[in-house]
Every structure is written in C-alpha cells, then in structure tokens.
N, C-alpha and C positions, 0 to 999 in steps of 0.2 A: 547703346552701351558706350559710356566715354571710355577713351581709350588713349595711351603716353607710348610714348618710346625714348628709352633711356640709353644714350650712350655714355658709353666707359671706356679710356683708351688706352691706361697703363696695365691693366689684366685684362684675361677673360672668363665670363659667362658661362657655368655658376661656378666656378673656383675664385672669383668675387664674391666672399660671402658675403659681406655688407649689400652689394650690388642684387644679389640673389636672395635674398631676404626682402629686401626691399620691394622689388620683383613679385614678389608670393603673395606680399602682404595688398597690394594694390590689385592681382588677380585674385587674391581671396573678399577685397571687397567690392570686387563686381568689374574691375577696370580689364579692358583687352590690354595686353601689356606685349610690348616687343622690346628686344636688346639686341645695341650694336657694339660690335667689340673686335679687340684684336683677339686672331687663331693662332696657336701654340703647336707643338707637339703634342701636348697630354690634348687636346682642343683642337682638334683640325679639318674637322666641317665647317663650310661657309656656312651651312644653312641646317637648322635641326630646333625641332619643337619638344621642349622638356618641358614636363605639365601643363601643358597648355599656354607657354610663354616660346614665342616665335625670338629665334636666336641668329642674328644674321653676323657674319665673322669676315673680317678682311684680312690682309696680311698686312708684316711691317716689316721692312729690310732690315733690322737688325735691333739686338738692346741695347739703348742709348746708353754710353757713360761720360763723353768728351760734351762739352757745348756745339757744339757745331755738329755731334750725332745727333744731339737730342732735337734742334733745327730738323735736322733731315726727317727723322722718325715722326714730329708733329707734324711735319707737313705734308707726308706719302698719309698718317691720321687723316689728317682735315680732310682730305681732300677724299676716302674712304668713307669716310661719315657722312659730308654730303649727298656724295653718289647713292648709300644706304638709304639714307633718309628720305629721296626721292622716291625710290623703291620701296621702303614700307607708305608711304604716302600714297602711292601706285595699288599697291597690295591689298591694304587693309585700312591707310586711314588712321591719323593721330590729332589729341587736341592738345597735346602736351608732350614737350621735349623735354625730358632731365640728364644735364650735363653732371659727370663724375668726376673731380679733378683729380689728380692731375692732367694736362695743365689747363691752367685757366684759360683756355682759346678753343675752346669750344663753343663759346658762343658767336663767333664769327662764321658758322655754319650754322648756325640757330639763327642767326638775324632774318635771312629772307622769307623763313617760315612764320617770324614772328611778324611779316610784314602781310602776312598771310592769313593774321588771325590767332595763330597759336600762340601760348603760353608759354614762357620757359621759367623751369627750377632750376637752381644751381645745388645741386650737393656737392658740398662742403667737406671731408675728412680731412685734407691736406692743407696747410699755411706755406704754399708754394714759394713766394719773397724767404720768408726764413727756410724752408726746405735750401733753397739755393746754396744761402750765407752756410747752412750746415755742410754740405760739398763741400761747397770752394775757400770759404775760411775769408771771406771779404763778397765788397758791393763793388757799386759801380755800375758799368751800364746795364749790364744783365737783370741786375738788381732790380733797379727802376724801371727795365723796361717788365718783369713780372710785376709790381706794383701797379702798374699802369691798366696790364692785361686782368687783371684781380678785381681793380677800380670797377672797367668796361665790363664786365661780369658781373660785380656785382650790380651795375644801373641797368643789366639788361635785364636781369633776373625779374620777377614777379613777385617769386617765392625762392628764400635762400633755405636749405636743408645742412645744419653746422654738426658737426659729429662731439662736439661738446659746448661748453656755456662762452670756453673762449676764445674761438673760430667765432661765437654769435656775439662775442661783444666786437670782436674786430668788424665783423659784417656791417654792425653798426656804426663803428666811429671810422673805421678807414675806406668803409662802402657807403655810408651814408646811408642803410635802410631802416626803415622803420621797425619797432619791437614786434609789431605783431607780423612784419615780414620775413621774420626770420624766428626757424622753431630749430633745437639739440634735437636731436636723434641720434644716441649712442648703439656704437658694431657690437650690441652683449649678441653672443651664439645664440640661436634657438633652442631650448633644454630640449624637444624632440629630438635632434638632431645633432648633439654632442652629448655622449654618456660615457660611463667606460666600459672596456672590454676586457677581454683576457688581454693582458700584454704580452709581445712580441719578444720572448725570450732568448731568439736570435740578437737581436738587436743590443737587448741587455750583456750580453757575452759573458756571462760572470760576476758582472758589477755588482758591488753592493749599492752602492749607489749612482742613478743615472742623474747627471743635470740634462737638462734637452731644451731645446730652439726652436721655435716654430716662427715661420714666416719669410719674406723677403729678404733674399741675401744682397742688397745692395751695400755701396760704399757708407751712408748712411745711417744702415740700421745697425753695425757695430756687433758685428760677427766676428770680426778679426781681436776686438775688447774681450768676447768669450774664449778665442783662442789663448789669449795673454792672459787671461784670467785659468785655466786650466795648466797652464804651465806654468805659475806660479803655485797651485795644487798640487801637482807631480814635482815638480822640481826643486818647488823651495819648501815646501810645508810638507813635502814627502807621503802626500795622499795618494797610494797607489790602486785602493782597490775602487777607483771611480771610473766613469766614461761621461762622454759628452757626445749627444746624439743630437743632428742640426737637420732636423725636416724643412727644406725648403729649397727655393734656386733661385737666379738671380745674375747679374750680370757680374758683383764681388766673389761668385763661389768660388773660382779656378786661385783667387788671390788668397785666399783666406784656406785652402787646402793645401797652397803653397807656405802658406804660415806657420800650417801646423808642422807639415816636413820639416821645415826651417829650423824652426822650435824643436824638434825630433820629441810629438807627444803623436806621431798620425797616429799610435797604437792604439791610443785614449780615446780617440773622435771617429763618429761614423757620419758621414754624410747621404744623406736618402735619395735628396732630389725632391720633387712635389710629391706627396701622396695624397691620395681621398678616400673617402668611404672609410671602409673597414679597416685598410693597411694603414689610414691615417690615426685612425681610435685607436688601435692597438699600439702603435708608435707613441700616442701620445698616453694613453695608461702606463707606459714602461716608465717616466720621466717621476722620479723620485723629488726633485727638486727643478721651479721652471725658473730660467734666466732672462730677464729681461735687460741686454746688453748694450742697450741705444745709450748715446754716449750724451752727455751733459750738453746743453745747445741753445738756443732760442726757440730751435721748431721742436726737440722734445721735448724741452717745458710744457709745451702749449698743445701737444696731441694725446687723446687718447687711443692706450697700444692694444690692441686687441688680442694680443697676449693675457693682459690683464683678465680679461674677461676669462677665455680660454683655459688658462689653468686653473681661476680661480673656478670655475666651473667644476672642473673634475678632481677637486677640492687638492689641487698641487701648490705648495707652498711657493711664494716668487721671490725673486732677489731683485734687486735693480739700484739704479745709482739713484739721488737725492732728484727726482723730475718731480716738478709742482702737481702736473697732472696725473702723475701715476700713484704718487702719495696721498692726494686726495678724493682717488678711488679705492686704494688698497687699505688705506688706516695703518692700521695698526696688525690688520695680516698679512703686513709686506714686511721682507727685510730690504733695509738697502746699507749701503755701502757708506762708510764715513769719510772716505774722499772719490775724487772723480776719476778714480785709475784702473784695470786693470785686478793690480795688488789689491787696493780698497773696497772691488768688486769678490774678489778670491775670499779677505777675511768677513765679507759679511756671508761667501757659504760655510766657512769651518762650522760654526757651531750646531748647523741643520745637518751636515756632515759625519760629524761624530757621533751624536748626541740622537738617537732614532725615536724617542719618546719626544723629543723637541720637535723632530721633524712631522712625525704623524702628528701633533699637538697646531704647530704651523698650517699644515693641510687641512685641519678639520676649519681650523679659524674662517681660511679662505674660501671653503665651500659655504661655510654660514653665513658669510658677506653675501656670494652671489647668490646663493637661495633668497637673503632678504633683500640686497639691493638690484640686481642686475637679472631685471625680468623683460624679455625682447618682446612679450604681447604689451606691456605697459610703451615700449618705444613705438612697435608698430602702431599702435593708437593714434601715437601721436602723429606720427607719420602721415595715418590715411588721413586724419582729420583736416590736417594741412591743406593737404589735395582737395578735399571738399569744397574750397572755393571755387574750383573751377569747375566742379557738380552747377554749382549755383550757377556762375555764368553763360554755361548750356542752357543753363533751363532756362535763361535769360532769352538769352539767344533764340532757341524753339519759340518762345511764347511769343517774338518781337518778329519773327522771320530776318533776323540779320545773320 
C-alpha cells in the first residue's frame, strides 16, 4: 500500500478542511495516510486516529503576530516535524511527504528524507512573499528572504499542489517548474459534508437580517474592515435591525472585539470562537448575507477564499471588495464594493439589506454557481491523479528491487 504523510503547520487536523479533504481523498484511493500538525484547544491529542488517518499533533509556544514571533513559532515547527516524521517512519512507513504552507520551510525537514528516496509535494494555498507585504505594508529583507525560502520549495518539490491557476503560473515563472509539475486543486467544501440546518436562533437574537464571517481572524484577513463596515450600517445609514456574527479565532480577535466597543456597535456583533459540526452548520445557515472582508492587496488578488466556496454552497449571497480572484469565481453572483473601504464595503450590502426579494434572488444565483461549478469530487480527481506518479515509481521500484 503506498503510503504519504502530510504536514501542516499553521492549523490543525481536520479543522484544516483543505488539509482534511485532501487526506480522505488519498485514503479513499487506497493510500495509508498520516498528518502532522500543530494541537489547539479545540485539538489537543498528540496522537488520535479519525477514519483511519493517523493524526500526530505537537505543540507551539504561542500565535505568531510580531516577526520575530513568527521566527520563534517556525522553529519550535520545524523542529516538531522532524521529530514526527522520524516517528511515523518508525511507525508505519511513508513514500511521500506533502508540505502545507504556510511557511514555505518545510522542506528543510523534507530534505533528509528525500535523501532517503522519498518524494516531496508542495501544496500550495498561500503566496507567502505577498502574504508578508499584506501585514507589513513594505519589503525588504523579510521579503526576499520568503522569496528565496518559496524559490528552495519550489526546486525541492517533485509535485507542486496550487489552490488556483495563479499560485500555478507563479510556480512556474518564479519556481521554475514545469506545467505538467504543477496541478490547481481548489478548497470547494464537500457537498456531503456542508448542508444546511435549522439555524441558530440564539445567535440570530432578533435580526432581520444576519451578515456573518467565517474563518481566520488574523491581521490580514480584514475582520476589523467588517467591523468598520457595520458601523457605518448602524451609524451612518441607520440600519438598526441587523447583526453580524464572526465564527472563527485567531490571533486579531481581542483587536477587532476591541473595535467594535470602540466603535460602541458590540450590541450588533457576536463573536463564537471556532465551531464544528453541527454548532458550525447551524451558525452558518443563520447568515442571511456572507461577507467576504479581506481587504484589497497583492496576496488577495491572487487567493482563492474559501468563503467563496462556503457560502456560495449553502446558497448565501457574498459581498466582497473588487479581488481578481474572488470576482472570477463568483461572476456575477457576487456583490462587491465600488471602492476599497469599509463605507464602499457597507453600500455594496444596503441593497441585499432592504430589498429581501434581491436578497433570496442573490442566494439562489450563488447556490447555482456552486451546484454547477464548484464540485470537490471533480478536485479530488485531480488531486489523486497527481499522486499516481508516484503509484508508477513504486512499481518501478518492486520490479527493479531499488
């Protein structure tokens, strides 16, 4: 049975959907599969077998937000990974490593093993150089030295795994690999596995209408944009009977809760934390309207948000700013924003807002997109297929005795 082990080092296992999916899909076509990852609170087994995928979990001193945390955090990483990877090598045996970025320095704990014989993949979601520049607002040596760590990533890799078409044209022109080395694999949900439910009428408290947030609350992903954009709701356009519910957590949450007190809308905003399962489905059927609040950038242009996917699944209409890649998933069942602000964010919800026959009219659009485009067995496909070279090389291998 060939067999991979995937580490991932900015979440954990399977609250990594992307990572957990992926996972499935490689033990559904025959692969032994194990994951290494960092432990959480909601996640806090070192060690636990969920469907037959071996889950080994380290700790990390803290969530980076400073440069010189994020230093500290990759390196107490790296040097967990390694340790693991000896360990499942011990255990069970791997012929194949898949690094998750961020960051791109996980193949310096893949080298020895690739000296070993094994394969390595790089999957691809993040454009960490531009991730940077979106933080800090400039380059310079940081900059380059991610560039650099990107570069050595990509010349280690075998097989690059891009989460859209243009993470794989970079792969190509700033990594140098080849087209057939590199395959998209887009984060669309598994329609098993996101439906709706009865919604969470707690949650709703009243509202006629719920905007709601799912995902990572960091500096980045522009939590604090939907704060500003809800108080320009309430306070200047005098939409009182709304709320805004923010499933998720993050190392921004404490700033962005302090925003809203600031702003005096905390009455407006409910903050969750992480949820799963069923408390997650039900959170996420209350949301009337989904906000996609990442703010205008180089690294938003260029990612696809898995928001997208997400609402447009449980057929919730989105709002978002003008982003190349959100626009040319969403079409035309997106709303966005006609400047990059806050204010510009706020007028592009009035009209889904007022207007409840727009709104339902909106949602239905977005469920028909992802019904007809954003199918995750058509990804997994592609995915395993990918891996199938390294089917062949085995077999290589047995028939040669190398």
């Amino acid at each position: 049975m060939p067999s991979c082990v995937i580490v991932v080092e900015n979440l954990p296992v399977p609250f990594d959907r992307r990572v957990w999916q992926e996972a499935c899909a490689l033990r559904d076509a025959g692969w032994q599969v194990s994951v290494i990852c960092p432990k959480t609170e909601q996640y806090p087994e070192k060690f636990e077998i969920i469907d037959d995928i071996e889950i080994f979990r380290h700790p990390l001193p803290l969530e980076a937000r400073g440069k010189l945390a994020f230093i500290a955090e990759y390196s107490v990483a790296l040097f967990y990974e390694f340790t693991l990877l000896f360990k499942v090598l011990r255990r069970r045996g791997f012929d194949v490593i898949q690094a998750c970025n961020p960051p791109d320095l996980i193949f310096l704990v893949a080298l020895p093993f690739k000296l070993l014989g094994k394969s390595f993949v790089f999957d691809h979601p993040d454009v960490s150089p531009e991730l940077y520049v979106a933080k800090y607002n400039r380059r310079g040596f940081f900059y380059h030295l991610l560039r650099l760590a990107e570069r050595l990533t990509f010349l280690t890799a075998d097989l690059v795994i891009s989460s859209n078409e243009t993470p794989r044209e970079l792969a190509m022109s700033r990594g140098g690999k080849k087209g057939e080395d590199v395959v998209s694999v887009y984060s669309i949900p598994d329609k098993s596995r996101i439906r709706r439910v009865a919604p969470n009428l707690e949650l709703r408290g009243g509202a006629r209408v719920v905007l709601g947030y799912v995902g990572i609350i960091a500096d980045q992903d522009g939590v604090d944009h939907l704060i500003r954009c809800l108080h320009q709701l309430v306070k200047v356009h005098a939409v009182y009977d709304i709320k805004a519910v923010v499933v998720g957590d993050g190392p921004a949450l404490e700033s962005v809760r302090s925003l809203a007190a600031e702003l005096e809308i905390e009455d407006f905003v409910t903050f969750t934390g992480y949820l799963r399962g069923e408390q997650l489905l039900a959170a996420l059927s209350t949301f009337d309207i989904g906000i996609i609040p990442d703010p205008v950038n180089e690294y938003n242009d260029k990612i696809s948000m898995n928001k997208v996917f997400e609402y447009s699944a449980l057929g919730i209409p989105s709002v978002s700013y003008d982003l190349r890649e959100t626009k040319r998933l969403l079409k035309s069942a997106g709303r966005y924003a006609d400047a990059p602000t806050p204010e510009g964010l706020a007028k592009a919800c009035l009209t889904l807002i007022a207007d409840d026959s727009a709104r339902a009219e909106a949602g239905k659009r977005a469920k028909a997109l992802a019904d007809a485009d954003f199918n995750w067995d058509h990804e997994a496909q592609k995915y395993v297929s990918a891996y199938s070279r390294f089917l062949k090389q085995e077999e290589i291998s047995l028939q040669t005795g190398t």
